[in-house]
N, C-alpha and C positions, 0 to 999 in steps of 0.2 A: 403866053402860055397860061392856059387855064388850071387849077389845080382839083381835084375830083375830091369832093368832098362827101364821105360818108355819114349816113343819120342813123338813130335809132328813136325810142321814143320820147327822149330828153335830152340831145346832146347830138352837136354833130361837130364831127373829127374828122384827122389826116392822121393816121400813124406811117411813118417811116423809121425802119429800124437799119442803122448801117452798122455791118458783121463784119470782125474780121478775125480771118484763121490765120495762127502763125505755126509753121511746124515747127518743132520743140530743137533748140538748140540752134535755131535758124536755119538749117541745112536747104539744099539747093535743091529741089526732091520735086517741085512743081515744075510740069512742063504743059503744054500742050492738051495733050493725051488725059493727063490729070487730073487735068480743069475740067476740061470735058466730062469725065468722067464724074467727079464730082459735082457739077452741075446737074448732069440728071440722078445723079442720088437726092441732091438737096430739091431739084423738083419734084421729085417722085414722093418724098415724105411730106415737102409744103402743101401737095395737094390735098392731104389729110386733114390738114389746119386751116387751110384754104389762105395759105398767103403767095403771093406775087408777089415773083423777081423782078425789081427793075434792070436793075444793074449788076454784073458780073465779072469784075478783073480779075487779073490773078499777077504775082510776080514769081520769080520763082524759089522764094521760101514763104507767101503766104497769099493769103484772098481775100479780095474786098465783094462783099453781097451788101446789096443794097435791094430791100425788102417792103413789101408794104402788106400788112395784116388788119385782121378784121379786131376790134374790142374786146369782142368776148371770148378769144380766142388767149388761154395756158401755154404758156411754153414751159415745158419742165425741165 
């Protein structure tokens, strides 16, 4: 497995950031349908920041994203 290494003009990196959503109280509330649905929300605003999802589970009180972003890129 190669790993993709990005440059800029002093420094070259790998950011991976691994998210996790827990719903409040732990309730059983994630199904299917959910996740899905949440996933194209979280793509649909990544594409603004311009980061890539690796990875995307869910169980069903919460979700693991596994994310890869650029440097210069704010999360607020």
């Amino acid at each position: 497995m190669r790993v993709q290494l990005e440059t800029n003009n002093h420094s070259v990196l790998s950011l991976h950031y691994h998210l996790v959503f827990v719903v409040k109280y732990r309730r059983k509330v994630i199904d299917n349908n959910v996740s899905d649905r949440l996933k194209e929300i979280f793509s649909y605003i990544g594409a603004n920041y311009h980061v890539t999802f690796e990875e995307w589970n869910h169980n069903s009180d919460h979700v693991h994203v596994l994310f890869k972003s650029h440097s210069k890129i704010e999360f607020p």
